[in-house]
TORKOL-4160 file (C-alpha; in steps of 0.2 Angstrom, whole numbers, padded with zeros to 4 digits, m for minus):
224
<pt num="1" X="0116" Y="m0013" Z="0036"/>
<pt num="2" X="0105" Y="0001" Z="0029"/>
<pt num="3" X="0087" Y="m0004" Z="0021"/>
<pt num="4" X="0087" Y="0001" Z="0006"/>
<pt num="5" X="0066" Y="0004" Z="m0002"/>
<pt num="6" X="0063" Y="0007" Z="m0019"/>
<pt num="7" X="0049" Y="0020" Z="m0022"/>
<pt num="8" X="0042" Y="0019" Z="m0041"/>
<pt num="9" X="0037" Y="0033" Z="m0049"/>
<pt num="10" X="0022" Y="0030" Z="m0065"/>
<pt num="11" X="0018" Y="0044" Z="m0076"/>
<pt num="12" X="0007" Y="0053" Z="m0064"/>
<pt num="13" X="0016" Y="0048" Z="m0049"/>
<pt num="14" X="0011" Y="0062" Z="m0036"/>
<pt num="15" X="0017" Y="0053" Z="m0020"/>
<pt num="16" X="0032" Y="0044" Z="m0021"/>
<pt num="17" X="0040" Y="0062" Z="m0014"/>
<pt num="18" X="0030" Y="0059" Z="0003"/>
<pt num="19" X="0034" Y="0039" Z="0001"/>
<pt num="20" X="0053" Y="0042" Z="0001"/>
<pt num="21" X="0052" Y="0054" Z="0014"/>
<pt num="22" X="0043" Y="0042" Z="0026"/>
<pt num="23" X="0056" Y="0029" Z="0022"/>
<pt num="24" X="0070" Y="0041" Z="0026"/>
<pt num="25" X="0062" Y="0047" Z="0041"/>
<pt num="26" X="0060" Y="0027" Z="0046"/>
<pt num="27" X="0077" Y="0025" Z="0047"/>
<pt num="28" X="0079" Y="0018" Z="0029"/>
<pt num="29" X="0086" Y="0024" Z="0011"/>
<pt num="30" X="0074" Y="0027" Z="m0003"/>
<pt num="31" X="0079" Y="0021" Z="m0019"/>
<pt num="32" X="0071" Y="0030" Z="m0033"/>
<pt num="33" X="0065" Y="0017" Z="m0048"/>
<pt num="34" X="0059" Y="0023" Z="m0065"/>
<pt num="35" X="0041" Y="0014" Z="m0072"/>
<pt num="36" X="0050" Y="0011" Z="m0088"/>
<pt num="37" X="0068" Y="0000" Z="m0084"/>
<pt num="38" X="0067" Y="m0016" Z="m0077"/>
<pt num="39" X="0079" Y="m0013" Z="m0064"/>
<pt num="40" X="0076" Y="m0013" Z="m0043"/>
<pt num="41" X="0092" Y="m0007" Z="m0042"/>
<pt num="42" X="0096" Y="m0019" Z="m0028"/>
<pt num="43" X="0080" Y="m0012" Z="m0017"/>
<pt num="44" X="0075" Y="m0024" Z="m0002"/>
<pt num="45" X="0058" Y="m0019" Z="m0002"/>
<pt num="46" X="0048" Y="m0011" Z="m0015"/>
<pt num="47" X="0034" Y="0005" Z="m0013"/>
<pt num="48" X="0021" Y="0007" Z="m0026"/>
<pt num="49" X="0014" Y="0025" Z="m0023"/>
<pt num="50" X="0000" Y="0034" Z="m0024"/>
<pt num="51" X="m0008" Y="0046" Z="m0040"/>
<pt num="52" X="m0016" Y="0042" Z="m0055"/>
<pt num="53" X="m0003" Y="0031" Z="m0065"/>
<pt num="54" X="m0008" Y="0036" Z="m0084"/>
<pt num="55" X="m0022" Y="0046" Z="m0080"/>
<pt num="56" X="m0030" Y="0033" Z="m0075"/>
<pt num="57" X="m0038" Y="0028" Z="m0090"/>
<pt num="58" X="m0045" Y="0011" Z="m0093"/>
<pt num="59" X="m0046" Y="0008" Z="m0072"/>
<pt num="60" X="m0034" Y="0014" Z="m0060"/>
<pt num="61" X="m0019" Y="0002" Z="m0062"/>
<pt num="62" X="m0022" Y="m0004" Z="m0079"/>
<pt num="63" X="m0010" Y="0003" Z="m0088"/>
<pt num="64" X="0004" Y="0003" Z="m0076"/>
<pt num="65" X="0004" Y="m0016" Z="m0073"/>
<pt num="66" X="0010" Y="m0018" Z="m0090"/>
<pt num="67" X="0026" Y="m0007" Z="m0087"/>
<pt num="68" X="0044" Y="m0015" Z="m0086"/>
<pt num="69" X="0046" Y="m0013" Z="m0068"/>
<pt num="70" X="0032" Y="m0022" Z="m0063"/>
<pt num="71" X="0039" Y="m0038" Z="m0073"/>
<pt num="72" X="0054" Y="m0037" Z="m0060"/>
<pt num="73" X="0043" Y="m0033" Z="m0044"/>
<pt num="74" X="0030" Y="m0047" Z="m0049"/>
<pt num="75" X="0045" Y="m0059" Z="m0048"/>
<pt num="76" X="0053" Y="m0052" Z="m0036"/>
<pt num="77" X="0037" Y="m0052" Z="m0025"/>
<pt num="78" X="0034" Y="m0070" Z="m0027"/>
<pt num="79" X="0051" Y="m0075" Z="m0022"/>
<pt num="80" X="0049" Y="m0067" Z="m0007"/>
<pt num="81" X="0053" Y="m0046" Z="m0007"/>
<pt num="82" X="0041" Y="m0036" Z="0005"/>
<pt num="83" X="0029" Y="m0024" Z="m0009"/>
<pt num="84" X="0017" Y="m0009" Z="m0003"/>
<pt num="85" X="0004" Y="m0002" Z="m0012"/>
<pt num="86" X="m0002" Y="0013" Z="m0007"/>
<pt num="87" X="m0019" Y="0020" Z="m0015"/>
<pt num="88" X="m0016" Y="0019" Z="m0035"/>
<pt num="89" X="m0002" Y="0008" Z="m0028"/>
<pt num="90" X="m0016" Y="m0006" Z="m0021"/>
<pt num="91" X="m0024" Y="m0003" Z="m0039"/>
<pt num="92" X="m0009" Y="m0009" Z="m0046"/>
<pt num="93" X="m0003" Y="m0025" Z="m0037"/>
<pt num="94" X="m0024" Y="m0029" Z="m0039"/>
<pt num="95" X="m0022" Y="m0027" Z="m0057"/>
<pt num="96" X="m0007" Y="m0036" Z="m0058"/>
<pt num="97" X="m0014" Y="m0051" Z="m0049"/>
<pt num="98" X="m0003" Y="m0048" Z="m0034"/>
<pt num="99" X="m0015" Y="m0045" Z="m0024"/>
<pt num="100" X="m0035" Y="m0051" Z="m0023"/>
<pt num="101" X="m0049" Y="m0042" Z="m0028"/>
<pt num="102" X="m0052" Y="m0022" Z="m0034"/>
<pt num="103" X="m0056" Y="m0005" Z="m0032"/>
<pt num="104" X="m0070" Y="0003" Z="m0039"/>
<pt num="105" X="m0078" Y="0019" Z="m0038"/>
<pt num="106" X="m0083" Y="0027" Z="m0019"/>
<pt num="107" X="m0100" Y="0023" Z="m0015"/>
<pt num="108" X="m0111" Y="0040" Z="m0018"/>
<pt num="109" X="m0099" Y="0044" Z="m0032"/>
<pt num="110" X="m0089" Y="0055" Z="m0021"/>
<pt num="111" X="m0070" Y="0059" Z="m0019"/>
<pt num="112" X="m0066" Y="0057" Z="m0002"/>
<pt num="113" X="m0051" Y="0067" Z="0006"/>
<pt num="114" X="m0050" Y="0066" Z="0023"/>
<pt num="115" X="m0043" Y="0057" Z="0039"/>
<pt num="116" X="m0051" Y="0041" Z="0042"/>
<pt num="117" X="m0048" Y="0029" Z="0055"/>
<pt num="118" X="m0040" Y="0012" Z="0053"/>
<pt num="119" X="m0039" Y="m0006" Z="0064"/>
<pt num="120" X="m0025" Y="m0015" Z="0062"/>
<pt num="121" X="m0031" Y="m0035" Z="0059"/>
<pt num="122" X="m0015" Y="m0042" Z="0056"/>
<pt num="123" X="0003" Y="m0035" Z="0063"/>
<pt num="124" X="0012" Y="m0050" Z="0055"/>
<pt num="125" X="0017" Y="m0044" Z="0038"/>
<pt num="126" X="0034" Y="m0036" Z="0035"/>
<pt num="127" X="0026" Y="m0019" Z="0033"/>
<pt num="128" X="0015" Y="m0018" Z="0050"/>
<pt num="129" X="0024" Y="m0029" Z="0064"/>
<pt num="130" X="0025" Y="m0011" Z="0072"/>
<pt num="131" X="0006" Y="m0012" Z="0076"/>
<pt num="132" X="0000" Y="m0025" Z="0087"/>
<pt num="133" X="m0016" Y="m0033" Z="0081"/>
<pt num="134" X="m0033" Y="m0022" Z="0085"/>
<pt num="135" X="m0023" Y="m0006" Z="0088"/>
<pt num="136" X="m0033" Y="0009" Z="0080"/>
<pt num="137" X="m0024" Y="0022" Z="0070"/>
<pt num="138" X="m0027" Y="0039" Z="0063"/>
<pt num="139" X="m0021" Y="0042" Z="0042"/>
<pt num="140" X="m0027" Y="0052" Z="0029"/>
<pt num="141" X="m0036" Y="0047" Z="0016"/>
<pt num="142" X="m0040" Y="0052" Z="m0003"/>
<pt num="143" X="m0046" Y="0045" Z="m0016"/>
<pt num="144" X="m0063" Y="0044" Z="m0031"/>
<pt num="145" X="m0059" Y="0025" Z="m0034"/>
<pt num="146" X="m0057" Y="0019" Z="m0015"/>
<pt num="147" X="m0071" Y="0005" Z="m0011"/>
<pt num="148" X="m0064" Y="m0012" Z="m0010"/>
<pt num="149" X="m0074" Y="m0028" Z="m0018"/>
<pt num="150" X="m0068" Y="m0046" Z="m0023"/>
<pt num="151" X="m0080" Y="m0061" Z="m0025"/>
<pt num="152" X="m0090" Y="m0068" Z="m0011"/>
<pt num="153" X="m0078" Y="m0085" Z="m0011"/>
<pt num="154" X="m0064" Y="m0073" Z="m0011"/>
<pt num="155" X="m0068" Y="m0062" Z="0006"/>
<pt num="156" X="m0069" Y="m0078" Z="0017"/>
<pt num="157" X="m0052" Y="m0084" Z="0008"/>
<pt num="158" X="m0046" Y="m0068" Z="0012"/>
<pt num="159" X="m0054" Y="m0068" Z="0033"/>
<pt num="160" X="m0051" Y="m0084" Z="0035"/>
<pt num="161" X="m0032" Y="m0083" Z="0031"/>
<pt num="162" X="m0030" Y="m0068" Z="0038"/>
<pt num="163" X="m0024" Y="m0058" Z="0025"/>
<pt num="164" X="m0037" Y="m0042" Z="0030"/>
<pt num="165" X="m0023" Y="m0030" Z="0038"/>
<pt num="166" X="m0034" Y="m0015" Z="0040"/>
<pt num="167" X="m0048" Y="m0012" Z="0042"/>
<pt num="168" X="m0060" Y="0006" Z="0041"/>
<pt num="169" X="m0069" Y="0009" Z="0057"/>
<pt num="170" X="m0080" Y="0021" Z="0049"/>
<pt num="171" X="m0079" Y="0013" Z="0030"/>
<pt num="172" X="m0082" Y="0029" Z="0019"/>
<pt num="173" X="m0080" Y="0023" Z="0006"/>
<pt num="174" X="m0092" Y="0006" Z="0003"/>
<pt num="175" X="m0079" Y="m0005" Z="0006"/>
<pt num="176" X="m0085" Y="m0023" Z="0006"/>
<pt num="177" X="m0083" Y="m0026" Z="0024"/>
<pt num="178" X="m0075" Y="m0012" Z="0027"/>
<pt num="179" X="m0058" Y="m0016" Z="0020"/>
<pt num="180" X="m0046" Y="m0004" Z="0020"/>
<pt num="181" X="m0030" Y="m0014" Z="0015"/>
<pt num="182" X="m0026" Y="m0031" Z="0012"/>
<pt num="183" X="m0009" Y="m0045" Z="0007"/>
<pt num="184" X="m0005" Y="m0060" Z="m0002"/>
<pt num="185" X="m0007" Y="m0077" Z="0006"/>
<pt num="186" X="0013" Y="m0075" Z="0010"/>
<pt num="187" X="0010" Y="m0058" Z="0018"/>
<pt num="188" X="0026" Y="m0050" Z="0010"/>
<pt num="189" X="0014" Y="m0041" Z="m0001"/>
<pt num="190" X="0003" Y="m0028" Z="0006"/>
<pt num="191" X="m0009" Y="m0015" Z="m0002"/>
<pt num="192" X="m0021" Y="0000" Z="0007"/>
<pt num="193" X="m0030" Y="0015" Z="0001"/>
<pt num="194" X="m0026" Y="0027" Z="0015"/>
<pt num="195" X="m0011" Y="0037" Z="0014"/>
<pt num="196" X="0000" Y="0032" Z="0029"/>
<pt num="197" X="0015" Y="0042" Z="0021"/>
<pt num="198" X="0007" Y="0056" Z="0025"/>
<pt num="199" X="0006" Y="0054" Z="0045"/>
<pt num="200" X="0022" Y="0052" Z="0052"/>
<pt num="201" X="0023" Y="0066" Z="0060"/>
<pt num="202" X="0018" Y="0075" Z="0076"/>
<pt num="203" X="0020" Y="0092" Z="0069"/>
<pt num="204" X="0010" Y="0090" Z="0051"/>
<pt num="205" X="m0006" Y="0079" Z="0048"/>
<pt num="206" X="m0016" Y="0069" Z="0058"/>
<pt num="207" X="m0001" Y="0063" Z="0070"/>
<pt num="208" X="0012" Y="0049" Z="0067"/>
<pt num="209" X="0002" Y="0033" Z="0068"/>
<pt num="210" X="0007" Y="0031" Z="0048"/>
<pt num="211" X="0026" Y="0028" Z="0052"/>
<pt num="212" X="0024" Y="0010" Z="0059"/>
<pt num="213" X="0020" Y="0006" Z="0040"/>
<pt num="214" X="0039" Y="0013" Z="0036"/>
<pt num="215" X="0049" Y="0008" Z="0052"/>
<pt num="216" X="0040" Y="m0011" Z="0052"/>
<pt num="217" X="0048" Y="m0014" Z="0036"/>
<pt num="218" X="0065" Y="m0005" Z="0042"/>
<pt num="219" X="0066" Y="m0017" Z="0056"/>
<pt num="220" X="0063" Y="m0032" Z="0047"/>
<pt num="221" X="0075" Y="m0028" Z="0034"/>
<pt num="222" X="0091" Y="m0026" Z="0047"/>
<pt num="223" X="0085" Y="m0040" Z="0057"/>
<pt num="224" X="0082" Y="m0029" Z="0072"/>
């Protein structure tokens, strides 16, 4: 069996190039989905990529949460299928309700655009069973509208049930409690602002600590 990962492209997509790369380099076949048909194309897993979906306007995410595809991943996600977000990704899925709480502007107003690094708080989910739990890894990050914020009620809900999965050990970006990325109370959905699509490799970027994101979901997908 060959694990076959949907990677959407919005209008101003920039990443899902880098996204399917990483999937094929995982060991799995990208499947290219379109914003505007409601159609996985049979996909086992879903990526939501990073750019600046409709120009951003409104929020990040707005506008794209309404488009057709999202109507069949927001089913598909609730029955069960395993769903990264990636940067505008993340925006998404917290738009769409998928996923708790929001991004908003970097604190200090700043674009930030470079490596960070990440703890893994919870190897569980489909998309990170290649990290054991407190592992520290090296990815890049970029983006204006980064820092992570939900309601106070909704942090604990969110620590308490384990559903932080990484967390910045440096937070530069104002994260409320230095969240970098977190999932749904079923754990298939999964969302983060760093770019792990961008290190998997030894010979470009940072290293290959972003690959377990990719071969995690692989794995799970043929049962190995």
């Amino acid at each position: 069996m060959t694990a076959r990962i949907g990677v959407i492209t919005f209008p101003g997509s920039l990443d899902e190039g880098e996204a399917a790369r990483a999937v094929r380099r995982a060991g799995g076949e990208p499947v290219a989905l379109w914003h505007a048909e409601r159609d996985l194309r049979g996909a086992d897993a879903v990526i939501l990529p990073g750019g600046f979906s409709y120009g951003d306007y409104l929020r990040c995410g707005a506008i794209a949460r309404f488009s057709p595809v999202m109507t069949e991943v927001a089913a598909a996600a609730k029955a069960g299928l395993p769903v990264l977000g990636i940067c505008n990704g993340f925006q998404i899925l917290c738009e769409a309700n998928l996923l708790a709480g929001a991004l908003i502007r970097n604190a200090g107003l700043h674009f930030v655009s470079r490596d960070v690094r990440l703890r893994v708080e919870n190897g569980g989910t489909p998309w990170t069973r290649a990290y054991p739990p407190g592992q520290e890894i090296t990815v890049p990050l970029k983006s204006g509208e980064g820092a992570y914020v939900a309601e106070a009620g909704a942090l604990e809900a969110l620590e308490a049930g384990g559903q932080v999965v990484v967390r910045y050990l440096d937070n530069p970006n104002g994260s409320a409690l230095s969240i970098a990325g977190v999932c749904n109370e079923a754990g298939n959905v999964v969302g983060l602002m760093p770019h792990p699509e961008y290190a998997i490799s030894e010979l470009t970027g940072p290293g290959a600590d972003g690959l377990g994101f990719f071969s995690s979901a692989v794995s799970v997908l043929v049962g190995a």
